[in-house]
Each structure stands twice: as structure tokens, then as C-alpha cells.
MDTraj code that builds the backbone (N, CA, C; nanometers):
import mdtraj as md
import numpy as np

residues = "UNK UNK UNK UNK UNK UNK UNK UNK UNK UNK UNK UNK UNK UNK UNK UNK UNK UNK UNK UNK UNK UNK UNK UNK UNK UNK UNK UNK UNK UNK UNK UNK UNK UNK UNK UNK UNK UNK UNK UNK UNK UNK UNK UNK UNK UNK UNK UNK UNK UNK UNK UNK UNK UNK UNK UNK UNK UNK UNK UNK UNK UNK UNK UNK UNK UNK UNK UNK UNK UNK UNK UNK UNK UNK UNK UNK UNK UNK UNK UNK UNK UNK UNK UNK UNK UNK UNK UNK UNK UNK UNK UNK UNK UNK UNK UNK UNK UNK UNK UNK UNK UNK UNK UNK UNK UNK UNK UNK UNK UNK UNK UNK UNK UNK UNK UNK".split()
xyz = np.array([
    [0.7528, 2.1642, 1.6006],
    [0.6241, 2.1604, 1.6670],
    [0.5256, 2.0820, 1.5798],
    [0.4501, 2.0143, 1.6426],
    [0.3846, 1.9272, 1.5893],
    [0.2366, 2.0509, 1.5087],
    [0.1367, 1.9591, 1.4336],
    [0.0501, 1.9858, 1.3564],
    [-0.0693, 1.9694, 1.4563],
    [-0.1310, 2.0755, 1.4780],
    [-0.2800, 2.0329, 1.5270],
    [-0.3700, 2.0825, 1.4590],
    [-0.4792, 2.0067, 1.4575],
    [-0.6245, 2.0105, 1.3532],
    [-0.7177, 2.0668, 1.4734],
    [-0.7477, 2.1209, 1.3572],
    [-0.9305, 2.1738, 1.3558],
    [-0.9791, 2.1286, 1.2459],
    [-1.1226, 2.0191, 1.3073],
    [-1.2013, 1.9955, 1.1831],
    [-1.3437, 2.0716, 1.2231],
    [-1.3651, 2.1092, 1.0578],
    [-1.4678, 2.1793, 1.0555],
    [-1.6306, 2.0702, 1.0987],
    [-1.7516, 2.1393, 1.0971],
    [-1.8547, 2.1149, 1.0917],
    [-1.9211, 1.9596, 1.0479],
    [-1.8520, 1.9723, 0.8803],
    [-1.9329, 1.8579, 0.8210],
    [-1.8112, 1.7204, 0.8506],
    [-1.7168, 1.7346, 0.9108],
    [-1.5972, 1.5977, 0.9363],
    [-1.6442, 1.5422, 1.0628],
    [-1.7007, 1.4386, 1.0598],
    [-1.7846, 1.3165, 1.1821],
    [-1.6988, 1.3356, 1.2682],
    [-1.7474, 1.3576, 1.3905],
    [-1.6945, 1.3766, 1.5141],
    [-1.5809, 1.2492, 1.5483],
    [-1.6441, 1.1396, 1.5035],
    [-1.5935, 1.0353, 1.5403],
    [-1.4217, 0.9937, 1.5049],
    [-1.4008, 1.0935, 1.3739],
    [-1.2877, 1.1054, 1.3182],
    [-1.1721, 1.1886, 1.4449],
    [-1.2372, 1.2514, 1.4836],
    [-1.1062, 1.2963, 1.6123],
    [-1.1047, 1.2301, 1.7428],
    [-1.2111, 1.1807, 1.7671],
    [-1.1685, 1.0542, 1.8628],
    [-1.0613, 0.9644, 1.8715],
    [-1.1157, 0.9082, 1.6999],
    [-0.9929, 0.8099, 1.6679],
    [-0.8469, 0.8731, 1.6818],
    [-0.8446, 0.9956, 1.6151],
    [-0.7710, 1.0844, 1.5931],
    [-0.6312, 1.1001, 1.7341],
    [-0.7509, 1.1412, 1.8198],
    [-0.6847, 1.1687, 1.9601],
    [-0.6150, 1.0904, 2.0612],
    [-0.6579, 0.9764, 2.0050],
    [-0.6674, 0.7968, 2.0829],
    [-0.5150, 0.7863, 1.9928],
    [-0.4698, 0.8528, 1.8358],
    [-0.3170, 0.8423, 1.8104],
    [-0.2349, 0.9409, 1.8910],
    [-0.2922, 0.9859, 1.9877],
    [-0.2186, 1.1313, 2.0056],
    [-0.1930, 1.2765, 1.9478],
    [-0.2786, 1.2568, 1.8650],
    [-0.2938, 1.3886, 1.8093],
    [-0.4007, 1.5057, 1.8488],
    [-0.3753, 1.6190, 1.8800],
    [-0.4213, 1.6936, 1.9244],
    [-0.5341, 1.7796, 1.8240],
    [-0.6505, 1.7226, 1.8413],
    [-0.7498, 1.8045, 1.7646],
    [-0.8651, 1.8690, 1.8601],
    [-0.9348, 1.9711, 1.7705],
    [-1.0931, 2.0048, 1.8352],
    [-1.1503, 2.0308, 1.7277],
    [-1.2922, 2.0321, 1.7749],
    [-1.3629, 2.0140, 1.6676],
    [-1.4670, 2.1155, 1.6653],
    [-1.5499, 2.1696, 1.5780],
    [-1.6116, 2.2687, 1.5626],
    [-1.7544, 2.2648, 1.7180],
    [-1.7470, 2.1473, 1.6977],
    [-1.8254, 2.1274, 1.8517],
    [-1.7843, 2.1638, 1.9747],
    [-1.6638, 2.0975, 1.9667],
    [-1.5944, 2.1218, 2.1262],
    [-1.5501, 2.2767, 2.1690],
    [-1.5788, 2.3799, 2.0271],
    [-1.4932, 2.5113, 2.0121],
    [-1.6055, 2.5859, 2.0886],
    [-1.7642, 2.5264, 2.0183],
    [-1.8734, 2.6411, 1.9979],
    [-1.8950, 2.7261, 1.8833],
    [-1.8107, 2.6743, 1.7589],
    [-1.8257, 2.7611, 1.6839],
    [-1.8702, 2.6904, 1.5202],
    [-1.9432, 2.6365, 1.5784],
    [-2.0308, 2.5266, 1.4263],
    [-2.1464, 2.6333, 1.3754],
    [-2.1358, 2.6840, 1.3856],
    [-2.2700, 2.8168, 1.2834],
    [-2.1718, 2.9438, 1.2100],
    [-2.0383, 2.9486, 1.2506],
    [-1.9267, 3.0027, 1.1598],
    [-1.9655, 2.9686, 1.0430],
    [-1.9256, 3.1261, 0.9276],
    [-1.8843, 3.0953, 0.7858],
    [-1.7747, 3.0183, 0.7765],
    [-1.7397, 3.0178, 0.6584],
    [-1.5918, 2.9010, 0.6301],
    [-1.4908, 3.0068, 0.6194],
    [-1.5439, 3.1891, 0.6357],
    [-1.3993, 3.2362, 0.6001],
    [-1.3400, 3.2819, 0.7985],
    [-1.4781, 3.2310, 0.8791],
    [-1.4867, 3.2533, 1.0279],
    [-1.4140, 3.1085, 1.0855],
    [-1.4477, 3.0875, 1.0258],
    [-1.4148, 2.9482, 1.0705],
    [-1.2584, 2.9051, 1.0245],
    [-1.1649, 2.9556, 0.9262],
    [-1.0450, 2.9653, 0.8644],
    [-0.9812, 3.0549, 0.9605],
    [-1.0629, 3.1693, 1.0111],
    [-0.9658, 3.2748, 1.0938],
    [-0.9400, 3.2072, 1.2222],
    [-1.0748, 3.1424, 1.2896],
    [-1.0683, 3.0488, 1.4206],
    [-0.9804, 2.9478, 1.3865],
    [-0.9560, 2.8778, 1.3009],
    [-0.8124, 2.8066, 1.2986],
    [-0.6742, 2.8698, 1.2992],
    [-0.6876, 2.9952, 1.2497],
    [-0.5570, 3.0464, 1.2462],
    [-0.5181, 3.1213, 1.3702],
    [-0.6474, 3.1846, 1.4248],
    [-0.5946, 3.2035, 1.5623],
    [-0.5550, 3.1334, 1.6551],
    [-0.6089, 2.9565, 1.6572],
    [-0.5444, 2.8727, 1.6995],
    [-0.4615, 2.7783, 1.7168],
    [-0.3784, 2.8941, 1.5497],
    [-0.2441, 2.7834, 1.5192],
    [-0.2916, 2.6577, 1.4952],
    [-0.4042, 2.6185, 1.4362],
    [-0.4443, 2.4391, 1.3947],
    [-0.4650, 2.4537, 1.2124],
    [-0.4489, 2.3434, 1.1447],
    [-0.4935, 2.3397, 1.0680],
    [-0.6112, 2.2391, 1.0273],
    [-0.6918, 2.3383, 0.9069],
    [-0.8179, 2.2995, 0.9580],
    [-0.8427, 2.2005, 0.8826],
    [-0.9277, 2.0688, 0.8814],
    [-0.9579, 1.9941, 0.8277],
    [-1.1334, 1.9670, 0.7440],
    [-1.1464, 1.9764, 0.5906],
    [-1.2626, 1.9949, 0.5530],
    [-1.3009, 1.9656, 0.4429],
    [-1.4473, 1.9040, 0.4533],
    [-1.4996, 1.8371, 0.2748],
    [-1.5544, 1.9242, 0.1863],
    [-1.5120, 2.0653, 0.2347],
    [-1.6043, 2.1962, 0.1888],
    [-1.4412, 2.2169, 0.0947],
    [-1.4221, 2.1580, -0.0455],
    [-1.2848, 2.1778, -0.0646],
    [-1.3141, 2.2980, -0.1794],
    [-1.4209, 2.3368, -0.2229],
    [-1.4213, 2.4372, -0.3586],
    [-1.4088, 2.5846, -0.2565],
    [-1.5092, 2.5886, -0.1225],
    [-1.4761, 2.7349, -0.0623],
    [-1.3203, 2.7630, -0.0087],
    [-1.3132, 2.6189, 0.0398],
    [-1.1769, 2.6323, 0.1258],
    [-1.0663, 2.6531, 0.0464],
    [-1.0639, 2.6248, -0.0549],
    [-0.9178, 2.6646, -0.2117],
    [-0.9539, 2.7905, -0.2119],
    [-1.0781, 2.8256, -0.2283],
    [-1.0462, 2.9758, -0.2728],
    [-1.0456, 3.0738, -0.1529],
    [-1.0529, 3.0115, -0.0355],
    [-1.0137, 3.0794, 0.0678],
    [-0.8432, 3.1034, 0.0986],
    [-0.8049, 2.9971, 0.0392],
    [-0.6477, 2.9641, 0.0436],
    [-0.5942, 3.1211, -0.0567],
    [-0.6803, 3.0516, -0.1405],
    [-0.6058, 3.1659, -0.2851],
    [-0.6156, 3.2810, -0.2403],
    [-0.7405, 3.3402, -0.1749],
    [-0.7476, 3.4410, -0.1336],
    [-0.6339, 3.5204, 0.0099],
    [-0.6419, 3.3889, 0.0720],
    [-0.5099, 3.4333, 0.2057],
    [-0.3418, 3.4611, 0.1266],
    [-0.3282, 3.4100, 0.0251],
    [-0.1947, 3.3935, -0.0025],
    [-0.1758, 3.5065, -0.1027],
    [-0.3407, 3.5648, -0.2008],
    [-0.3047, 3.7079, -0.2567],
    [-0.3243, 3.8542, -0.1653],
    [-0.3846, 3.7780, -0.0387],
    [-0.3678, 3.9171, 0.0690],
    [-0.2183, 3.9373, 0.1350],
    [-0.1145, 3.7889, 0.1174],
    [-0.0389, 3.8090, 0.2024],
    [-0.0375, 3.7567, 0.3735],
    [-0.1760, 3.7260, 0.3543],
    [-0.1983, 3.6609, 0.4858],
    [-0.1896, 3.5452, 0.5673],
    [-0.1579, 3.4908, 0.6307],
    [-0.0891, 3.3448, 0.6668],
    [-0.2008, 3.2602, 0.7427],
    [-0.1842, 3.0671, 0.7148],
    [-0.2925, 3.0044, 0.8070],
    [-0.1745, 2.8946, 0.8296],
    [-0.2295, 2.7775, 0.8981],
    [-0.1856, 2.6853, 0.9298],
    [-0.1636, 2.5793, 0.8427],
    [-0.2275, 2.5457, 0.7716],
    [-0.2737, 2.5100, 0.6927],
    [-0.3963, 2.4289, 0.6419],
    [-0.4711, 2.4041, 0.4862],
    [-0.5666, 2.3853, 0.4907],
    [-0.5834, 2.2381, 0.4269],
    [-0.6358, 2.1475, 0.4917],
    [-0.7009, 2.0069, 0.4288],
    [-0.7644, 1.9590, 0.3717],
    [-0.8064, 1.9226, 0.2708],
    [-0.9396, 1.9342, 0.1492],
    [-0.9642, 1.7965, 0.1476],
    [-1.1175, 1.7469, 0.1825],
    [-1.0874, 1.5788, 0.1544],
    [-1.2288, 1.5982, 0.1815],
    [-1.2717, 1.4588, 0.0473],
    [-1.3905, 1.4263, 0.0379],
    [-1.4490, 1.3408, 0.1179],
    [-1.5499, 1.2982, 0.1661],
    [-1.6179, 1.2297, 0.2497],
    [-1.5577, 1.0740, 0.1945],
    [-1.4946, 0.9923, 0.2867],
    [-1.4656, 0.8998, 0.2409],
    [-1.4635, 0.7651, 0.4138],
    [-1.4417, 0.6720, 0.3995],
    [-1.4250, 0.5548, 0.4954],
    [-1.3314, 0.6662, 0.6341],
    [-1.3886, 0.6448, 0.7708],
    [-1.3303, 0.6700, 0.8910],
    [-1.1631, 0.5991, 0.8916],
    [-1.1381, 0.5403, 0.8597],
    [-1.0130, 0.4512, 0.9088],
    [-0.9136, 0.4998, 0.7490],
    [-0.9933, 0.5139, 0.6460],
    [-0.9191, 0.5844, 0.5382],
    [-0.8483, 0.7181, 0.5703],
    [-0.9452, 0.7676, 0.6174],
    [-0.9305, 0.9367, 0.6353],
    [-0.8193, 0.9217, 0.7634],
    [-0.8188, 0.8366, 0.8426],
    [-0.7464, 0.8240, 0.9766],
    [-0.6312, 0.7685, 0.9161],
    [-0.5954, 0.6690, 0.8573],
    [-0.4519, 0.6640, 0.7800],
    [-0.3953, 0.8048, 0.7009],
    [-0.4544, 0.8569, 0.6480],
    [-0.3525, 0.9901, 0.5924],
    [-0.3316, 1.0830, 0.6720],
    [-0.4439, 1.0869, 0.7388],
    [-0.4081, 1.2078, 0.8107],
    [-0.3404, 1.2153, 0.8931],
    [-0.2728, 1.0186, 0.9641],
    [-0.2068, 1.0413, 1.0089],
    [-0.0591, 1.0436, 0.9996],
    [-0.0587, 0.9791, 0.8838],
    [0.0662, 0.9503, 0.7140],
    [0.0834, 1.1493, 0.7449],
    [-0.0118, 1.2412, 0.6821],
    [-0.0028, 1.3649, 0.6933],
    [0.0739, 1.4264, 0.8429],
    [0.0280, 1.3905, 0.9230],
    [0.0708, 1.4953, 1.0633],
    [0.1898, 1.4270, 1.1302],
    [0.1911, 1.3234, 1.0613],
    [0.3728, 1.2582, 1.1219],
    [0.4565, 1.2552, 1.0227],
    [0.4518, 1.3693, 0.9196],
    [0.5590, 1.3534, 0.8338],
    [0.5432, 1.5218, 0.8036],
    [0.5081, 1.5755, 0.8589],
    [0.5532, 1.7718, 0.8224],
    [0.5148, 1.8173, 0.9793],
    [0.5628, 1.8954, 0.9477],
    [0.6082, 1.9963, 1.0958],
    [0.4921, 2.1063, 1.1000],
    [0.4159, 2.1874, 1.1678],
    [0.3669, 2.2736, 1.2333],
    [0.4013, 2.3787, 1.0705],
    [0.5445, 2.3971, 1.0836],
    [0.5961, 2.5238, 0.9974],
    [0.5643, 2.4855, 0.8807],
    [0.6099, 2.3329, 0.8384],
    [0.6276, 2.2920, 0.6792],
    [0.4455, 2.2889, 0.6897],
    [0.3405, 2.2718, 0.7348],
    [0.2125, 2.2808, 0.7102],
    [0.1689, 2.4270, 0.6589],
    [0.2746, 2.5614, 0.7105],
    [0.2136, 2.6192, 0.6981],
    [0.1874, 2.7157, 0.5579],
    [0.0785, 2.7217, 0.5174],
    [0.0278, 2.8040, 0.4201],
    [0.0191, 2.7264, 0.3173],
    [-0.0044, 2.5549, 0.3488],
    [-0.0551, 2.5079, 0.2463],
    [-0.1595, 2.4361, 0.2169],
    [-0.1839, 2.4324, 0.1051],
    [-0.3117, 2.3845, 0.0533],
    [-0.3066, 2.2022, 0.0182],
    [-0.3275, 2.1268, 0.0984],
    [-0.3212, 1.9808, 0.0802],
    [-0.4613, 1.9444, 0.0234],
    [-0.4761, 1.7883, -0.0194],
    [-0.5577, 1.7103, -0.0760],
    [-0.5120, 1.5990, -0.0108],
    [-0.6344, 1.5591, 0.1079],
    [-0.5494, 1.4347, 0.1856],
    [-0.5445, 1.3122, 0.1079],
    [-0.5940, 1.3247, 0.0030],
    [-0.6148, 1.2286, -0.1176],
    [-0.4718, 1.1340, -0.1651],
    [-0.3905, 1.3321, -0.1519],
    [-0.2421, 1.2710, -0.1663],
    [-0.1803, 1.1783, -0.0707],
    [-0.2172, 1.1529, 0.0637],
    [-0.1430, 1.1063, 0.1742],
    [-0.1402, 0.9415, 0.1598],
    [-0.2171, 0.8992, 0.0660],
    [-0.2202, 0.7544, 0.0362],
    [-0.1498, 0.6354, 0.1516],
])
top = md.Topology()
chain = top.add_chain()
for i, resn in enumerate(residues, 1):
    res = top.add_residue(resn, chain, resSeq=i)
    for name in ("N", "CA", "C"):
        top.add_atom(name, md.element.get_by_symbol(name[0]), res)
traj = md.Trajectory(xyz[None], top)
């Protein structure tokens, strides 16, 4: 099963357009209704929707990770990436979601930094 995103709040809308126009299945904190969520509300709304979430908030979102994995608790997985070029961020991520599976995403902590 493929990987679907949720990007949070501060990731430009414009990034899942492009996004969607590859076929990839995203929503966005806009399209949800749920852009005034905390980041640990906003982690559970991804996990209830089986997406993993995509976000430049990378110091809360690690230790949200750390925190799910010493409760035992499972997400989709989580994306950490700094504000960088639209078409940058759109090459890894899509390098990222066409090379791991739904399962292999899950419960980990990426740096789309790595997706080069």
C-alpha cells in the first residue's frame, strides 16, 4: 500500500498540488479543518488517517516520535524538513513515497534531507 501524506500547517499549500498532479494522495491541514491543532493533535489526526505527516516543526515532531515509540504507540510515519525550494521538497518526497511502502514508513522518523 502506498504512502499518503498529511502536511501540517506551516508546508505551502502549493506543495500538495504539485504533489497530487504526481499522483500522490495528500491533504492538507486546510482541506482537513484542522489547522489550529497542537502538533501532538495533529500527529494523532495523521495516525487516525493512516497518512504520514509532513513538517518544518522538526524539534516538536522528534520528540513526538520519541515519545510514541517509548509509549509503544504506533504512527505512519513522520517527515522533518526545513523550509526549502517547492520543486526541491517535490523531488524527495517523491524519491521518498516511491521507494517505501505504507508499512516500511511506518514508525519512522525521516529527514527528507536524506531523500537527495
Amino acid at each position: 500500500m502506498s504512502i499518503k501524506l498529511y502536511l501540517d500547517e506551516d508546508v505551502d499549500i502549493s506543495l500538495a498540488k504539485a504533489l497530487k498532479q504526481k499522483g500522490i494522495d495528500v491533504l492538507t491541514t486546510q482541506e482537513s479543518g484542522t489547522k489550529r491543532l497542537s502538533d501532538a493533535e495533529q500527529l494523532e489526526f495523521a495516525v487516525n488517517s493512516k497518512r504520514a505527516i509532513l513538517t518544518h516543526n522538526k524539534r516538536d515532531f522528534a520528540l513526538l516520535h520519541k515519545n510514541y515509540m517509548l509509549e509503544g504507540k504506533e504512527h505512519y510515519g513522520i517527515i522533518l524538513s526545513d523550509h526549502r525550494p517547492i520543486g526541491v521538497m517535490l523531488r524527495e518526497l517523491s524519491k521518498l513515497i516511491f521507494s517505501l511502502t505504507l508499512e516500511q514508513m511506518k514508525n519512522r522518523r525521516e529527514f527528507l534531507s536524506n531523500w537527495l
